[in-house]
C-alpha positions in Angstrom: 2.4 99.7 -22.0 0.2 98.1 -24.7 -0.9 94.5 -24.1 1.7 91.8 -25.8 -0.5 89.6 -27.9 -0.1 86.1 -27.8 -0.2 83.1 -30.5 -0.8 79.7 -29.3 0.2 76.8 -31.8 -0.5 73.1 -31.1 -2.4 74.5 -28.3 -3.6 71.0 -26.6 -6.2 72.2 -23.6 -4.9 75.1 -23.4 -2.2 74.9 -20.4 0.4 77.3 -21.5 -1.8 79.9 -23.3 -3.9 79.7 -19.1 -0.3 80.9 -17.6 0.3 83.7 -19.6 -3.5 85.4 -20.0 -3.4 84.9 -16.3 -0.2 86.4 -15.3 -0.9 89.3 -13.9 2.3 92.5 -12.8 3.2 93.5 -9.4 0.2 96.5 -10.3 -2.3 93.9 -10.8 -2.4 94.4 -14.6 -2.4 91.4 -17.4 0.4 92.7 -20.1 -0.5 89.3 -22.3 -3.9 88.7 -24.7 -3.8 85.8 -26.1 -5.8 86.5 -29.6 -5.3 83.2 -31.2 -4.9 79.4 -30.3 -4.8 76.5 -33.1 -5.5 72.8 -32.1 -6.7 70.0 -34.3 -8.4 67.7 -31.7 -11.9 69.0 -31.6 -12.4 67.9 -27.9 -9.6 69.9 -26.7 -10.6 72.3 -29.1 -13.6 72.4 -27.4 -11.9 72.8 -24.1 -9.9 76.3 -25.6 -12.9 77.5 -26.7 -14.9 77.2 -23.4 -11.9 78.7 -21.8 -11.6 81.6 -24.2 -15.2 82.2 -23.3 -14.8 82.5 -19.6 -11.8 84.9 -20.3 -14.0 87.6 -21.7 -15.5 88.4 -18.5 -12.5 89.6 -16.7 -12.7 87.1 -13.9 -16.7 87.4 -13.0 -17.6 84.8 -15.5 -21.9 84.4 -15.1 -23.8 82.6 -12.8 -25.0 80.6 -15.6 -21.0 79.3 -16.5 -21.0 77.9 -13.5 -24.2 76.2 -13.8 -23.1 75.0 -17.0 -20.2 72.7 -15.2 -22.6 71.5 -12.7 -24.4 70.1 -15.7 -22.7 70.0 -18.8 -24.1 68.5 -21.7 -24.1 70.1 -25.6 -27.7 71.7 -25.3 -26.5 73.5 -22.0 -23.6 74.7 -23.5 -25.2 76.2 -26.2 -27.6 77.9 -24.1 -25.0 79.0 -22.3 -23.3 80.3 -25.4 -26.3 81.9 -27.4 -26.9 84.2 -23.6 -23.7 85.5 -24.5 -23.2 86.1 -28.6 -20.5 89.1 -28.6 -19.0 87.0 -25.7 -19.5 83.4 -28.1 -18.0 85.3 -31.3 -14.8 86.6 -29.5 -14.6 83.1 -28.1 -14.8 81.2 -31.4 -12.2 83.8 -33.2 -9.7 83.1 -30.6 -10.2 79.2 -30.3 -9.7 77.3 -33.8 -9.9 73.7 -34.9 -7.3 73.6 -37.4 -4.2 71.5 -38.5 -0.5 72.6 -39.3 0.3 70.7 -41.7 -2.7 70.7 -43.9 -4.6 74.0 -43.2 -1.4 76.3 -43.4 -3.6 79.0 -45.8 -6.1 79.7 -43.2 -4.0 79.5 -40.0 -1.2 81.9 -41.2 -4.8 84.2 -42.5 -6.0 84.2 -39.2 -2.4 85.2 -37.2 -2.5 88.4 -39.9 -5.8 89.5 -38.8 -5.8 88.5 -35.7 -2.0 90.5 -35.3 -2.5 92.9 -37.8 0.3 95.8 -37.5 1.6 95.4 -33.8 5.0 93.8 -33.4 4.5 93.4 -29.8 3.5 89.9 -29.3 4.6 86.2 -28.4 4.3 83.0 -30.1 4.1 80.0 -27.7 3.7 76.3 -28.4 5.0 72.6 -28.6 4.6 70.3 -31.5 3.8 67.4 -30.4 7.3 65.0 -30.7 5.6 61.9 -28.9 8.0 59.6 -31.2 11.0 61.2 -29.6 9.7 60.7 -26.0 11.6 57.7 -24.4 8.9 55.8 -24.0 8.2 56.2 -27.5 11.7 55.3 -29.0 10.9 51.9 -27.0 8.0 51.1 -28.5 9.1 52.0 -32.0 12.5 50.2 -31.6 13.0 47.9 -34.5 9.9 48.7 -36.4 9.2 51.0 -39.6 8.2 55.1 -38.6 4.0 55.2 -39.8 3.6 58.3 -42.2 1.6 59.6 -38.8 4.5 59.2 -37.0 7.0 60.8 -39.5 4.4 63.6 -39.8 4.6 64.6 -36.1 8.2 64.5 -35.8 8.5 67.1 -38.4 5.9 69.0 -37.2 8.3 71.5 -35.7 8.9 72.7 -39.2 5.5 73.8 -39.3 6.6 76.0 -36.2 9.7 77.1 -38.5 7.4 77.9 -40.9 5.5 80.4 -38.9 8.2 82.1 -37.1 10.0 82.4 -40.7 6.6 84.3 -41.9 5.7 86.1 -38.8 9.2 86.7 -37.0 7.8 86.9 -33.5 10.1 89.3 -31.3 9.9 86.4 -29.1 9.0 82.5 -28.6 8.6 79.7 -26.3 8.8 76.0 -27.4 8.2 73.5 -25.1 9.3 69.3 -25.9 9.5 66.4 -24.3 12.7 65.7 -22.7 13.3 62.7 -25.3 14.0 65.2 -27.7 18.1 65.8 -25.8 19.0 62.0 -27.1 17.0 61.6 -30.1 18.4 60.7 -33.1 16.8 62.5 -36.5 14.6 60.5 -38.5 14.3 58.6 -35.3 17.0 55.4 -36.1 20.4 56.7 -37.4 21.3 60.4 -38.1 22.7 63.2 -36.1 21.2 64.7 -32.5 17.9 66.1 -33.6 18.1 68.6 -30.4 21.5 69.9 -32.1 19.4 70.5 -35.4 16.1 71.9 -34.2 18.5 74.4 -32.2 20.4 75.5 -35.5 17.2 75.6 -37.3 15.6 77.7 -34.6 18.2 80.8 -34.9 17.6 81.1 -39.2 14.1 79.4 -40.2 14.2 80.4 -43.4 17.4 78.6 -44.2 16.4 76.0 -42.3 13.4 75.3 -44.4 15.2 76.5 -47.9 17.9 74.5 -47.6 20.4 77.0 -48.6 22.5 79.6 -47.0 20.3 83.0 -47.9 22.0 85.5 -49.3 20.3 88.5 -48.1 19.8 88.5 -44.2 16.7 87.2 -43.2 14.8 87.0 -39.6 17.6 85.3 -36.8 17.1 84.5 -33.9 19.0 83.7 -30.1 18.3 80.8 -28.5 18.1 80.6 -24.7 18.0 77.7 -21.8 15.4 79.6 -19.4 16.6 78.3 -16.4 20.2 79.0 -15.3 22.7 77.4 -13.2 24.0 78.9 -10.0 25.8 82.2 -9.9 24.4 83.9 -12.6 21.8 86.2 -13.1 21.1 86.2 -16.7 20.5 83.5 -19.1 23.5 81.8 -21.1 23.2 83.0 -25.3 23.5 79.4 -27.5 27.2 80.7 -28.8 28.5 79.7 -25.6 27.5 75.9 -26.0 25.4 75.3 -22.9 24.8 71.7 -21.8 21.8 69.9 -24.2 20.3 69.7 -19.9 20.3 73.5 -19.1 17.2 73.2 -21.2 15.4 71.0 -19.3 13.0 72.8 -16.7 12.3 70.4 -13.8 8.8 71.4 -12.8 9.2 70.5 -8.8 11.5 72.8 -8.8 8.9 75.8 -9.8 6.0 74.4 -7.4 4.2 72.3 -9.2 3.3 68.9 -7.5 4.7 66.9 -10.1 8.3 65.5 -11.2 8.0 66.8 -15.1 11.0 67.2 -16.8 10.4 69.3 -20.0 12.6 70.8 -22.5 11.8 74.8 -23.0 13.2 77.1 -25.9 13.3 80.5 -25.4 13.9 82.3 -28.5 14.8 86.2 -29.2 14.8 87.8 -32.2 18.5 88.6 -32.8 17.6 92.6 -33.6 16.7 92.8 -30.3 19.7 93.7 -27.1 18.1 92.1 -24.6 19.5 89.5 -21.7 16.9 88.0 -20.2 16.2 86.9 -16.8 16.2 83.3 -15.7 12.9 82.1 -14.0 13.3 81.6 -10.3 13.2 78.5 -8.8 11.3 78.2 -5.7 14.1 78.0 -3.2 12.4 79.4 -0.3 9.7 76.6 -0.9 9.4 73.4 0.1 8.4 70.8 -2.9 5.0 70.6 -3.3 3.6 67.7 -3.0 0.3 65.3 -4.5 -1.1 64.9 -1.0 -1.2 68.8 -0.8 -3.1 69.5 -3.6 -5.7 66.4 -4.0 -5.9 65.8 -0.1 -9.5 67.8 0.6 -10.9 66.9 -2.9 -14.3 65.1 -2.2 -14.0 61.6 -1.3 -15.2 59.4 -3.8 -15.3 55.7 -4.7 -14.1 53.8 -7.5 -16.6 52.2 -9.6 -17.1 48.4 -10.3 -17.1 47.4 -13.8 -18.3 44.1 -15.3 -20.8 43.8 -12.5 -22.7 45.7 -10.2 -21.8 49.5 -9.4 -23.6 50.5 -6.1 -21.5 51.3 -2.8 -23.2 48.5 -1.3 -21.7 45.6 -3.5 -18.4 47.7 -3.6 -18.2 47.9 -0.1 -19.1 43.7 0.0 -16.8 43.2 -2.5 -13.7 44.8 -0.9 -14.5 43.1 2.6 -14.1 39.8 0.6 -10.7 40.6 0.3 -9.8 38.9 3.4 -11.5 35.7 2.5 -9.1 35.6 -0.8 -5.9 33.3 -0.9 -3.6 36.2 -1.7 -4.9 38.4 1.7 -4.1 35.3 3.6 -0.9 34.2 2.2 0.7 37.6 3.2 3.9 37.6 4.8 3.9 41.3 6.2 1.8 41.8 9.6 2.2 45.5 8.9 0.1 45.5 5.1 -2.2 43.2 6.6 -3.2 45.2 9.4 -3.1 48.0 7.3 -5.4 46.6 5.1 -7.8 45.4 7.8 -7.9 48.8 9.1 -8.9 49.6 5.6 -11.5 47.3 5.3 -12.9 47.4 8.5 -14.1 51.0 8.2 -15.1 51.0 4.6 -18.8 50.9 5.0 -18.7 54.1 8.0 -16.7 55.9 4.7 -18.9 59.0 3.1 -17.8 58.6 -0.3 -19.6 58.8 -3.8 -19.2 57.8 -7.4 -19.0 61.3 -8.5 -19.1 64.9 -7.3 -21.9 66.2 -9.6 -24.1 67.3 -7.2 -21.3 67.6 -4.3 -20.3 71.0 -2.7 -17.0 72.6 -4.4 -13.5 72.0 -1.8 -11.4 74.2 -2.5 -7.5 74.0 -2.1 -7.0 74.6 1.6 -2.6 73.1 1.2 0.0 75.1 2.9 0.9 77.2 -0.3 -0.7 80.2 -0.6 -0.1 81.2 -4.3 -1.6 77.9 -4.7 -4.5 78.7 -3.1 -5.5 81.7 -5.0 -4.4 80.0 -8.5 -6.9 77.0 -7.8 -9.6 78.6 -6.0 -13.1 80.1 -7.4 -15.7 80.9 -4.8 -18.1 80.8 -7.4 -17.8 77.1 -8.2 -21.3 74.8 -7.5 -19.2 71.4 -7.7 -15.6 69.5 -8.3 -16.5 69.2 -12.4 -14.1 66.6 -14.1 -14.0 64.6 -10.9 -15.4 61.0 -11.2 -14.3 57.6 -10.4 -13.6 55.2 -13.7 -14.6 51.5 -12.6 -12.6 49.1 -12.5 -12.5 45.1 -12.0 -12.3 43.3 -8.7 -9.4 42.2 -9.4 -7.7 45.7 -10.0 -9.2 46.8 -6.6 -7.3 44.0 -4.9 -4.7 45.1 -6.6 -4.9 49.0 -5.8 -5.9 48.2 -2.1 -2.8 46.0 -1.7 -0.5 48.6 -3.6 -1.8 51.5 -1.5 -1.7 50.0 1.8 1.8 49.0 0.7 2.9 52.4 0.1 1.6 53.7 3.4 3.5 51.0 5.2 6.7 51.6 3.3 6.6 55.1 2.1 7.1 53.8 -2.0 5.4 52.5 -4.4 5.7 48.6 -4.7 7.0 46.4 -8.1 5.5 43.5 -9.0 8.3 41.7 -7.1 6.4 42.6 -3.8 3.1 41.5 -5.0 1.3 38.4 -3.5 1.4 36.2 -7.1 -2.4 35.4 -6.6 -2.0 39.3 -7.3 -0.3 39.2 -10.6 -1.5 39.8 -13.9 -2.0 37.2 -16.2 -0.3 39.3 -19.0 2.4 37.6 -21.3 5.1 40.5 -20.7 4.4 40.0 -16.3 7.5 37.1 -16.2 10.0 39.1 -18.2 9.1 42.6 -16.1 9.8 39.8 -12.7 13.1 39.3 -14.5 14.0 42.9 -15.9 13.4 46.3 -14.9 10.6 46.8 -18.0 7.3 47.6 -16.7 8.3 46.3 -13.1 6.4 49.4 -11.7 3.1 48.6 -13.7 0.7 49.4 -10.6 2.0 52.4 -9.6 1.2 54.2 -6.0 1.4 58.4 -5.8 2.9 58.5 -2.7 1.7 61.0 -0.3 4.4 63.0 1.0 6.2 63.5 -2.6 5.2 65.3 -5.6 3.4 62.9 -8.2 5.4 61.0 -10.9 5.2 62.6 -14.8 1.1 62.8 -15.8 1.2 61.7 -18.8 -1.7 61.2 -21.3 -1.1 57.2 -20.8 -3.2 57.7 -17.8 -6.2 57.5 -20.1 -5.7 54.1 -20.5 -6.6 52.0 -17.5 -5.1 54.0 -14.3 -2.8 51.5 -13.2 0.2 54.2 -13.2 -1.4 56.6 -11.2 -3.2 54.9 -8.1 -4.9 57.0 -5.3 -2.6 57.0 -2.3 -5.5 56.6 0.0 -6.4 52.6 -0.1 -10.3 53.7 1.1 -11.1 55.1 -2.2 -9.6 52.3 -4.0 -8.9 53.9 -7.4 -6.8 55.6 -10.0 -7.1 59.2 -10.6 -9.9 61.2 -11.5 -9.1 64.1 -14.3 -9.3 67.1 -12.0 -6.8 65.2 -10.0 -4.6 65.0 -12.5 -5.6 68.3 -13.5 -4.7 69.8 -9.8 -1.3 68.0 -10.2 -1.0 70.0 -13.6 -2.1 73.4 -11.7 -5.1 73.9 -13.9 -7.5 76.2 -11.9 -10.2 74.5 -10.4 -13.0 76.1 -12.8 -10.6 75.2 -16.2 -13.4 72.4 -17.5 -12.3 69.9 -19.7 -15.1 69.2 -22.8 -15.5 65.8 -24.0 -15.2 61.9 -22.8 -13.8 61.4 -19.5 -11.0 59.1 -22.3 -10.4 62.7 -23.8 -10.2 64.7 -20.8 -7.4 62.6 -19.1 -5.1 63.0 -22.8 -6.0 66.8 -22.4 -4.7 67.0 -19.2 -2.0 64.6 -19.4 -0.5 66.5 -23.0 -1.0 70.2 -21.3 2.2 72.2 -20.3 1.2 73.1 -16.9 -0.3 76.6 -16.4 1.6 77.7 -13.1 4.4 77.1 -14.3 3.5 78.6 -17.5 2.7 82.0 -15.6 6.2 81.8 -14.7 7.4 82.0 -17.8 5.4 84.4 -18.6 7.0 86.8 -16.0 10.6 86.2 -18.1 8.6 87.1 -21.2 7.1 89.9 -20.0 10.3 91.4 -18.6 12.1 91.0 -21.9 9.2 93.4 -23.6 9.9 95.7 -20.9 13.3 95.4 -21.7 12.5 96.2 -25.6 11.7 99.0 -27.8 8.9 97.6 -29.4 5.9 99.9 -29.8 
């Protein structure tokens, strides 16, 4: 069987172009080349292209890769790049900064050559719909779209555009759940999920306006899960539920509740039923704890003062000194937390893992093991502590000895109110449900709540379970929780890395998909 190309728009870091050059067939064989990924941010850009580099060596990338991520700065990596040119080229053709939207001309050049005659490939992608997230309703609610904001929720029409001019055999489309109750234009109008559907099966009446008088490129649209009982995947005629199209990612083994809407699409021309993915019955959820658990220790930083692990250490111990330690009401937090403190100076943690040995996964899931693990690795990359002030420590010591005492993550109705932020929207969230979560624990024994790219903000959503690190986060946690292999390096600010990760489609269960994909070319006639 020749290799099934593979064209990756809005491509973010790269997350579900990683699950389908990875997959690999029962004979060890990878059926899928990705040739081409678009993505307009140059530091995830960046990220693709290192990626696309590391691809061209089959698996034994050089010693002087790995080198690279125990040291990465721009000089290295173009060292690193110039040892390599044939290696640097391929890399650049595959990974391109460019915009839908406003460099259509050399994008839709670039799928011809890199195509050229084969009709055996796949285009994969999400345009980015953040207006249509729930979140981002909220914060829109009552106020005027920006022309940014109208721009990306049209952007799918860009996607339109491409399968109208290409007419991929097949596609996947992946969206934030949002996108079931949205209304279009955002306020007002009809179910946008109901028209992106309907505009999905005939793009080029979609985008014409008109009903096309000679038949043009149609195509089936396709939940890729499926409810009990049936082997194959329900066809859009028979109406399935706006959910069936929601993939819950626990579900597949990865360590995170992320519910995201995915599109299959099949050109109509082709009889094929595909195959639903397989949830992971046999499996027990995966949890955060299982995948971060034996990453190397580190502490969180101090910031506005100080940063050395003796002041952090002094700083934390005065915790018990401070009106809200004492004022507790639970014996159990407050032994837990002078447990906590007591120990903190015997700890053997650091501020980051640059020059620390690599851990590798060690959980109980073995496919995990092998999809995280490179022997090869010098050091943890993308794993450092952000710093944060003394009073977010209290904060995140309190919150995670909380959860280890009661097995959830606490409100702000169970904080001390020495504790409480002095932020104007703190009384309404003590009176409502809004932002009532706003320190937020990832508890241990459950998998992690939806990373999101709001973790690049200040953490507060994603605190470390364990209380002895004190800290939110570090990106190749939240990279672990969004199955990136351990040696997938994320380029630019550690601000940029943490909106790489959190925007990615997560590669494990991307190599899932890829498994439906693949069976429906096997499935096919195409040569």
């Amino acid at each position: 069987m020749k290799n099934i190309l593979v064209v990756d728009l809005f491509a973010g870091p790269g997350g579900l172009g990683e699950g389908f050059s990875s997959y690999e067939t029962s004979g060890q064989k990878k059926p899928f080349n990705l040739v081409l990924s678009i993505e307009k941010e140059e530091r995830a850009h960046q990220t693709l292209e290192l990626r696309a580099f590391f691809r061209q060596f089959n698996g034994k990338a050089p010693g002087e890769y790995y080198q690279y991520l125990q040291n990465p700065s721009p000089s290295t990596r173009s060292r690193l790049f110039r040892k390599f040119p044939a290696k640097e080229r391929e890399a650049k053709e595959q990974a391109l900064c460019l915009e839908l939207g406003k460099d259509n001309q050399k994008i839709y050049q670039h799928i011809k050559d890199r195509l050229g005659t084969t009709d055996r490939w796949v285009l994969i992608g999400g345009p980015p719909c953040q207006a249509y997230s729930l979140v981002g309703r909220s914060r829109l609610k009552g106020k005027q779209l920006s022309p940014r904001t109208r721009q990306q929720t049209g952007l799918y029409k860009e996607y339109l555009a491409v399968l109208d001019r290409y007419a991929p055999p097949v596609f996947i489309m992946e969206n934030v759940k949002g996108l079931l109750s949205a209304k279009d234009g955002i306020v007002g109008g009809g179910n946008i999920f109901k028209k992106i559907l309907n505009d999905l099966k005939n793009p080029e009446q979609a985008l014409s306006g008109k009903i096309m008088e000679t038949k043009s490129v149609e195509y089936k649209i396709f939940p890729i899960t499926q409810n009990k009982g049936n082997s194959q995947l329900n066809f859009l005629e028979l109406d399935p539920p706006s959910s069936s199209y929601v993939i819950k990612c626990e579900q597949f083994g990865i360590p995170q509740t992320r519910h995201r809407v995915i599109l299959l699409g099949i050109r109509s021309d082709l009889d094929v039923l595909p195959s639903p993915l397989k949830q992971t019955h046999n499996m027990e959820e995966v949890t955060l704890w299982d995948v971060i658990a034996n990453l190397p220790k580190i502490r969180s930083k101090t910031s506005k003062e100080e940063d050395s692990m003796p002041h952090w250490c002094k700083t934390l111990i005065s915790a018990r000194k401070e009106p809200w330690f004492k004022s507790l009401s639970s014996k159990s937090i407050k032994k837990e937390i002078r447990k906590v403190l007591t120990n903190l100076t015997n700890l053997k943690v650091v501020s980051k893992t640059q020059n620390c040995e690599y851990k590798p996964y060690r959980g109980k899931h073995g496919k995990l093991e092998n999809w995280f693990n490179d022997k090869n690795l010098l050091n943890t990359c993308n794993h450092e502590s952000r710093g944060h002030i003394v009073e977010d420590l209290y904060r995140y010591l309190y919150a995670a000895c909380f959860a280890i005492v009661n097995r959830v993550s606490p409100t702000l109705n169970d904080f001390p109110e020495e504790l409480l932020p002095k932020h104007n929207n703190v009384k309404e969230a003590l009176t409502s449900s809004k932002f009532i979560d706003r320190f937020r624990v990832q508890v241990k024994g459950q998998p992690s709540t939806t990373i999101t790219s709001h973790i690049s903000k200040d953490g507060h959503y994603y605190i470390h379970p364990d209380p002895r690190q004190c800290r939110s986060l570090t990106v190749r946690e939240a990279a672990r929780l969004q199955t990136f292999p351990d040696n997938y390096f994320f380029e630019g600010p550690r601000t940029s890395q943490y909106v790489q990760v959190g925007n990615a489609v997560p590669p494990f269960l991307a190599n899932q998909i890829a498994e439906v994909v693949f069976d429906i070319f096997k499935q096919s006639k195409l040569k």
